[in-house]
N, C-alpha and C positions, 0 to 999 in steps of 0.2 A: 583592414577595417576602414579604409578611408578609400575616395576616389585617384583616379588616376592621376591627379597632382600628388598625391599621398599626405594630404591634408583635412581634407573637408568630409564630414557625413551628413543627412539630412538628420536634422532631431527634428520631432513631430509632437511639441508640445501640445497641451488639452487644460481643462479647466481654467483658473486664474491665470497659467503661464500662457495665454493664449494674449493676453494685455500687453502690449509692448513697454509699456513703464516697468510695470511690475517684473518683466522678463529680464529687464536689461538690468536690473538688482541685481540677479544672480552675479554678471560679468563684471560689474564695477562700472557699467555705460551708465549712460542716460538717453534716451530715446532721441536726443536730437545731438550724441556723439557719432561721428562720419562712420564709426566701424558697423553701426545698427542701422543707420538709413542707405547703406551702401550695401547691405548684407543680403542675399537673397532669401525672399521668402514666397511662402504660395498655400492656398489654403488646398486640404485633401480629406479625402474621409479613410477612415480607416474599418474595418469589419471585426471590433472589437469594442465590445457594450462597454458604453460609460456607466459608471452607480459612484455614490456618493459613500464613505462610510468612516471612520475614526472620529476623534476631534482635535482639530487645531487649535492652537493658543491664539495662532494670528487670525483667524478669522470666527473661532465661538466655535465649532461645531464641525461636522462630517466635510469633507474635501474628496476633489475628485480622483478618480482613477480608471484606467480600463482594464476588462481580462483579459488573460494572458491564453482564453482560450477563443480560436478564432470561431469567428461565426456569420455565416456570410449574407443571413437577413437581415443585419443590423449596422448602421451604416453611422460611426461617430467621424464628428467633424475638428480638424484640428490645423494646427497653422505651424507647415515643414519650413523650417529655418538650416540654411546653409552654415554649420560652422567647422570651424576647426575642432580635430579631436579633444584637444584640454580644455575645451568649450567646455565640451559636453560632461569631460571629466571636473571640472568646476560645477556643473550642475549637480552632478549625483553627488558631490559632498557635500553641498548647502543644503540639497535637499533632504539628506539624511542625515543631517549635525555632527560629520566629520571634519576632524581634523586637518589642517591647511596642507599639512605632510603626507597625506594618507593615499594610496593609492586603490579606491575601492571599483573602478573598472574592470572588468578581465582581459584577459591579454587579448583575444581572440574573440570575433563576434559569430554569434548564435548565428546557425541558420535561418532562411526567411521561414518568418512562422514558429520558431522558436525562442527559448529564453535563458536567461543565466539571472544566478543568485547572485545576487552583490555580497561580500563578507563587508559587513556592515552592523554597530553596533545596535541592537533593535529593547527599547524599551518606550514606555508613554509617548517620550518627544522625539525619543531618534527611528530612524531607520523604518520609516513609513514606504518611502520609494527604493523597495530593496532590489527590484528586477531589472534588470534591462532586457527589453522585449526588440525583437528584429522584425520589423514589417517589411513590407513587398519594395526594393528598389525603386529610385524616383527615379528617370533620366537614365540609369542603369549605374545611378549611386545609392550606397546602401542608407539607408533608413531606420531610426532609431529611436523608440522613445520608452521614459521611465514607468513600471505602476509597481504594484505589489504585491509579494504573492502570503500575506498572513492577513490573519480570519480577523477581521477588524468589526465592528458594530454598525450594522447599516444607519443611515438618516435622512433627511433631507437637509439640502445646503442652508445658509443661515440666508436670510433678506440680502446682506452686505454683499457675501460672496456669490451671491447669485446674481444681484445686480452688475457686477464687475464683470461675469462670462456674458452676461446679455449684453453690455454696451463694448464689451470686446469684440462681441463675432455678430454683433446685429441680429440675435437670433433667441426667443424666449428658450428657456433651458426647461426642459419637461421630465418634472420630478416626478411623475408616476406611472410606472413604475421608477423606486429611487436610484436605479444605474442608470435613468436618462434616454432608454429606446425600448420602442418597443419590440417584441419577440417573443417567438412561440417557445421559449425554451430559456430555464433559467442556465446566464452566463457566468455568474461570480466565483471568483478563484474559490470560494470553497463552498459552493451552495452544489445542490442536484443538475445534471444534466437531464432533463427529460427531450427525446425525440418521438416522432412519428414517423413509423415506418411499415415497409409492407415485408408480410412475410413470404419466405420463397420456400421449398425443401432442398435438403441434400443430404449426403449419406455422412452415418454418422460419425465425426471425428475421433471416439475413441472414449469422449467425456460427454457431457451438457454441457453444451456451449450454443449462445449465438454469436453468430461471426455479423460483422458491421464494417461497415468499407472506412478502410484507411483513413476518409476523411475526417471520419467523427471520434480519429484515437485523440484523445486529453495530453500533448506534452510529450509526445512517444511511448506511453507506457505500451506492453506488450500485452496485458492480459489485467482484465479489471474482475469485479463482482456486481452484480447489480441484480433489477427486478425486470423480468416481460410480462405485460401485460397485456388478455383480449380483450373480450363483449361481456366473457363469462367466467373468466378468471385470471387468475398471479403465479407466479412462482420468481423465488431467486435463481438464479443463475450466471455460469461464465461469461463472459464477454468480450472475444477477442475481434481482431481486427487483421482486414486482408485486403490488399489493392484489388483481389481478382472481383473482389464485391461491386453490383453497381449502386451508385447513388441514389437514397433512398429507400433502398433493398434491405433485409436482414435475411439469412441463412438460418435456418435450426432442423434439428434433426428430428424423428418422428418421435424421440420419445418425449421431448418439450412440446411439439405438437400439439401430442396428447393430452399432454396435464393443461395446456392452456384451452382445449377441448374442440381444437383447432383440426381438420381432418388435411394433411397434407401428404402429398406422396410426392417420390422422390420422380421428378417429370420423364418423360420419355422423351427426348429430342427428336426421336426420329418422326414424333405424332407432331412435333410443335408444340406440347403440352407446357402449362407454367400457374401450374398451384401456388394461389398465393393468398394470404388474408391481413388485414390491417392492426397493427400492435402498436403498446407505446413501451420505450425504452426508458430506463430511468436508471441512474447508478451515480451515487455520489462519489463527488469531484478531490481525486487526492489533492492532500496538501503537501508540499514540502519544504523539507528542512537541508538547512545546513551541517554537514557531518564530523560530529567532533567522536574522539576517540572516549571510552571509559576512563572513571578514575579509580584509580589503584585501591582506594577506600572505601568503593562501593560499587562492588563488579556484582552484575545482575546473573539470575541462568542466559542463557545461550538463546532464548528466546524474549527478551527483554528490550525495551528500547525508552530511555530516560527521556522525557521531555518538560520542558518546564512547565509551573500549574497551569498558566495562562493554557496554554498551548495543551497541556493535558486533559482540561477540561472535553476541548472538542471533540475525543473520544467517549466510548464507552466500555472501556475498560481493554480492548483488542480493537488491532488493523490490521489492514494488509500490506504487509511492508513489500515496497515494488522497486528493484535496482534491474540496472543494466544487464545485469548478466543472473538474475534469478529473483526470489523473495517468496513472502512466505505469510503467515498472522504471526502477529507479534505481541505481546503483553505491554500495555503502554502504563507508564507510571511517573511520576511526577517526582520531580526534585527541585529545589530551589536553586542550587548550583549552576541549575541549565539556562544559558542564556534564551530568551526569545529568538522565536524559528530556527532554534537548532535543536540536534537529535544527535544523545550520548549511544554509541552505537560499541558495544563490548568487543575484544576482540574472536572471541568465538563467535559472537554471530557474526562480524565483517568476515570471517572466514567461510561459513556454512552457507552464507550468501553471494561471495565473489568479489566483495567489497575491498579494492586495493588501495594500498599507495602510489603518489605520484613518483616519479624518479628521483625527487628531491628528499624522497622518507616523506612527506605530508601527505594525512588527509585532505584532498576536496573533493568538490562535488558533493551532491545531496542526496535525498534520498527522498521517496514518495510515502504517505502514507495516505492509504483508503479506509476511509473510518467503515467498521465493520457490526452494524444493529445486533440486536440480538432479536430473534425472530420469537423466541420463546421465555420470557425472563422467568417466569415462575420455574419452568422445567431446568431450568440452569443452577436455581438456588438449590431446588431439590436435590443435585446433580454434585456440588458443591458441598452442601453438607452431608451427603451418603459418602463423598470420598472423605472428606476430613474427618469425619468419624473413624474409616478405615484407618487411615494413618495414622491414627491417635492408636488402635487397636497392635496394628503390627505393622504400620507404615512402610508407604507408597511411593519413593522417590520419582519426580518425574526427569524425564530426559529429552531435550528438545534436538532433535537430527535434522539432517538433510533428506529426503526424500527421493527415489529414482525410481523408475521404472523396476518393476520385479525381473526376478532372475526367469529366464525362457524354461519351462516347466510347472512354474511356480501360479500361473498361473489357473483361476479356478476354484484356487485354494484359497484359506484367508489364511495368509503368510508373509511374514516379516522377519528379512534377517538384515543381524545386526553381528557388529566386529563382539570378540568374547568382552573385550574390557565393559561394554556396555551392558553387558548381561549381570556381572561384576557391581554393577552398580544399580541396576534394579533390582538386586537379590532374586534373579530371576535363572531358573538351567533351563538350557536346548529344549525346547517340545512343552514349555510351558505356555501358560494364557497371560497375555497382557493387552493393557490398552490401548488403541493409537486412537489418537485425537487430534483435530485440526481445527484451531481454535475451541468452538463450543460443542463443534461435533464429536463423536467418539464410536469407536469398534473394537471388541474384541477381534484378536489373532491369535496365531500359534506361532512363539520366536521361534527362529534357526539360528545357525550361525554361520558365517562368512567361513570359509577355508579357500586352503590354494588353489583348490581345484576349482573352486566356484569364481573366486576373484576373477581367476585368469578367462574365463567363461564372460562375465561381466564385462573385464575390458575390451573383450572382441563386440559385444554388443553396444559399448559406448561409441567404439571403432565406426561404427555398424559394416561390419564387415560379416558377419552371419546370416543378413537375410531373412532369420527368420522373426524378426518383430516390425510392427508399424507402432511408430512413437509419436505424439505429439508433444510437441517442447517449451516449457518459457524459461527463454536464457537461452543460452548456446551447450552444447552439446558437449563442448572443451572441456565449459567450466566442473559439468561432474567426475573431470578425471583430478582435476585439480582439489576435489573436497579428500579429506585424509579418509582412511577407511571408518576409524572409530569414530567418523559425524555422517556417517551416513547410513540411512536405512535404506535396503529396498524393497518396497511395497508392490506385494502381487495386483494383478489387474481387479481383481475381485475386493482387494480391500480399497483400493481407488474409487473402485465406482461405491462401496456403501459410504465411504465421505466425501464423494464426488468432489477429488480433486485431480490434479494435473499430475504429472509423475515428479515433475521439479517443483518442489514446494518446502516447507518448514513444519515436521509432524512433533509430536508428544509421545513417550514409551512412559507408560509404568506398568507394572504388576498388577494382577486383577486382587484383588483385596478376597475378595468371595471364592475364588479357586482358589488362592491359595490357600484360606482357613482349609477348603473344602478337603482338600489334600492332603494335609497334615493332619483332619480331625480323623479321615480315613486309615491314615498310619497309626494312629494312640490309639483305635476301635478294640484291637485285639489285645494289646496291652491293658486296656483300663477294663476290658470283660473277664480277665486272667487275676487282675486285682480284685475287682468288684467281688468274683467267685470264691475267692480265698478270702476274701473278708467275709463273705456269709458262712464259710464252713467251719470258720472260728468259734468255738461256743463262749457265749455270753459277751461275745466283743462289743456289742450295741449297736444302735443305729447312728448314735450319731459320729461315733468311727468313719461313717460312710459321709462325713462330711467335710474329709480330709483330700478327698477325690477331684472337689473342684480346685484346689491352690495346686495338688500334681500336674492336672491337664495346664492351666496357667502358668505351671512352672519349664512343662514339656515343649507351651507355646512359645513362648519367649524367645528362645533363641532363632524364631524365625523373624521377631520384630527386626526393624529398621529404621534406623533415625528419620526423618524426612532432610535433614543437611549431615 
């Protein structure tokens, strides 16, 4: 993390720390002690938007920051200072109201263009500058400077503070837009990405997806959700990322095409052909958090993810939880226990997701979440209270799994199998109908069940050593051997594409409420017509005998209820 003396990085301060009075505060100088007018500095711009946003005590009002996502129309200006690493480790704990002791650096610095979370205390007045962000080498020393990656309240700077950056850098500070540059595209760590791009065709990958070059991935996540838009219409859709993309380019397949009423075919290279039409991209910007474990007193289902109110607020009730090695939608809920920018993550989901320990036993590292709209709210509530009526009736446990690619055959079919225990616990047998849902979406299926013979079938295709599937993946491929059998489901091709999702993801099982009445009411049919008949052949037994019939059926039903815990 330091150059070849093994001492010094460039820090690349911005806003107020751009003032050499105010700077040399941090260090215990004074702007005319030998170690600051001896010190190298140099002004540079860097390709990450300034915006103003929280409030400070010391100056009234919103302070500056830059995002942590790069953008290369946008050109912020700041003033790189040569120091020593505990410099720099003296800055981030003034800057964030830690303790003299405290070591909130990481060991190891991010890639150029990447960033790390500070563990860092974050409430009103602390822990405003939680990131450490790596910019492009100066000289071929590395380059460093502080911002933040939580949803702060935009503003404009106050008169004070703003005079201070202007008699700093000689240069008026242009508050409008209020991150300070302008751009065709909003950059703030938690606001929308929108781009312009042209569309290309290519064949299809197996799901809806546009593919987008490498450059425009947010932080390395592997696979987003977001909106394409044309002239003449919208749609949601996947949003992955591929170097083979050229700049400016998006990828989609004919059946996106289609719905955006886009007439593309897949080119002929031998003609020189290259069908393309003009779109705009738009997919909000995950946020992340710091990963703490669950507490023992308040363990969520398996699809759950605590975050504190602040922070819970910025959803709408589900996200797309985005790791290293998989994720999925997640139920977001709020708890007071939850520090600011962290995320209580249970041990069943760090499981079903890939989420490890370090060798030391600790959780780090974070996690992403993509806030995920609800495209239909009326139809959700509707949706919401037909099921919890269900449950109330003969209840509907749900069950949150891992998700993989269906077993080779299975496809075609709407089919989902599951280890027995799982069955076990939807009150569901082999060849019945249940729900799989993905987040707000939902389909019926018909369960199976996992056995030896199929397992061992499965593991040759995780293997891929059979040949006969073509898979698209988010995560690595390892991590589904490593999921236990009873957290995972595997979804045929056919129930994928009606909730068009990826094979590696985070689903919902329950029982279909309506089949199963349906099913049971079919079995009491000939029972209750064998009573009915022998009650009318009774003489003078009366009619309202016959009103004994509805507490038997309710008594018959019963033991098919199910608690919902």
């Amino acid at each position: 993390m330091t150059d070849e003396g093994g001492r010094r990085v460039w820090y690349v301060a911005y806003g107020s720390n751009i003032d050499e009075e105010r700077f040399a505060q941090y260090l215990a100088t004074t702007a005319q002690d030998p170690r600051v007018s001896h010190r190298r500095a140099r002004w540079v711009t860097i390709d990450h938007a300034l915006y103003f946003a929280g409030t400070s005590k010391t100056w009234g009002g919103p302070v500056a920051f830059v995002s942590v996502l790069r953008d290369q129309s946008v050109r912020t200006c700041g003033l790189a200072r040569l120091l020593e690493w505990k410099d720099v480790e003296t800055i981030a704990r003034k800057e964030n109201g830690a303790e003299e002791d405290e070591t909130v650096l990481p060991t190891d610095l991010p890639d150029q263009g990447k960033w790390t979370q500070l563990d860092v205390t974050m409430d009103d007045t602390k822990g405003k500058y939680n990131a450490l962000l790596r910019l492009a080498d100066i000289d071929g020393v590395p380059a460093v400077t502080l911002t933040t990656l939580r949803s702060l309240p935009l503003g404009a700077p106050t008169p004070r503070y703003r005079e201070l950056i202007e008699a700093a850098s000689g240069k008026p500070t242009d508050v409008t837009p209020p991150w300070g540059a302008s751009s065709d595209r909003a950059v703030l760590p938690h606001g929308d990405v929108t781009i312009e791009l042209t569309l290309r065709a290519e064949d299809s990958p197996g799901m809806t997806a546009l593919t987008l070059p490498a450059s425009e991935r947010p932080d390395g996540e592997a696979m987003l959700f977001g909106t394409v838009s044309s002239m003449s219409a919208s749609r949601t859709t996947w949003i992955r990322f591929d170097d083979e993309v050229d700049a400016g380019t998006a990828r989609v397949d004919a059946t996106i095409a289609r719905s955006l009423g886009v007439e593309l075919k897949v080119p002929d290279k031998n003609k020189g052909e290259k069908p393309e039409a003009d779109t705009i991209v738009t997919f909000r910007r995950p946020l992340h958090y710091r990963i703490l474990g669950g507490e023992s007193g308040d363990i969520p289902d398996s699809d759950v993810v605590y975050l504190s109110p602040t922070d819970a607020a910025l959803f709408d009730g589900w996200a797309l939880l985005i790791t290293a090695r998989g994720g999925g939608p997640v139920r977001i809920k709020s708890r007071d226990h939850v520090p600011l920018g962290a995320a209580r993550v249970a041990y069943a989901l760090r499981v079903i997701t890939s989420i490890t320990k370090d060798s030391a036993g600790k959780l780090t590292g974070h996690v992403a979440l993509q806030p995920l709209s609800d495209p239909n709210p009326l139809l959700s509530k509707i949706q919401k209270m037909t099921r919890w009526l269900g449950e109330i009736a003969i209840g509907a446990p749900p069950i949150a799994l891992r998700s993989t690619e269906g077993l080779v055959g299975d496809d075609g079919k709407d089919v989902v199998r599951v280890d027995p225990t799982a069955l076990d616990y939807l009150g569901c047998a082999s060849g019945d109908s249940v729900i799989v849902s993905w987040a707000r979406k939902s389909h019926r299926a018909r369960v199976l069940l996992h056995t030896d013979v199929t397992r061992e079938r499965m593991h040759a295709q995780f293997a891929e050593t059979t040949g006969s599937q073509s898979r698209e993946s988010w995560g690595d491929i390892e991590a589904r051997r490593e999921i236990p059998h009873h957290l995972q489901a595997w979804l045929s091709s056919s129930v994928r594409h009606q909730l068009d999702i990826p094979p590696d993801s985070i689903v919902r099982l329950r029982r279909s409420t309506t089949r199963t009445l349906a099913k049971h009411s079919a079995l009491l049919s000939l029972p209750l017509a064998g009573l009915v008949l022998a009650a009318l052949a009774v003489p003078d037994i009366g009619v309202f005998a016959l009103a004994a019939v509805p507490p038997v059926v309710l008594l018959a039903l019963a033991q098919i209820r199910m608690p919902h815990r």
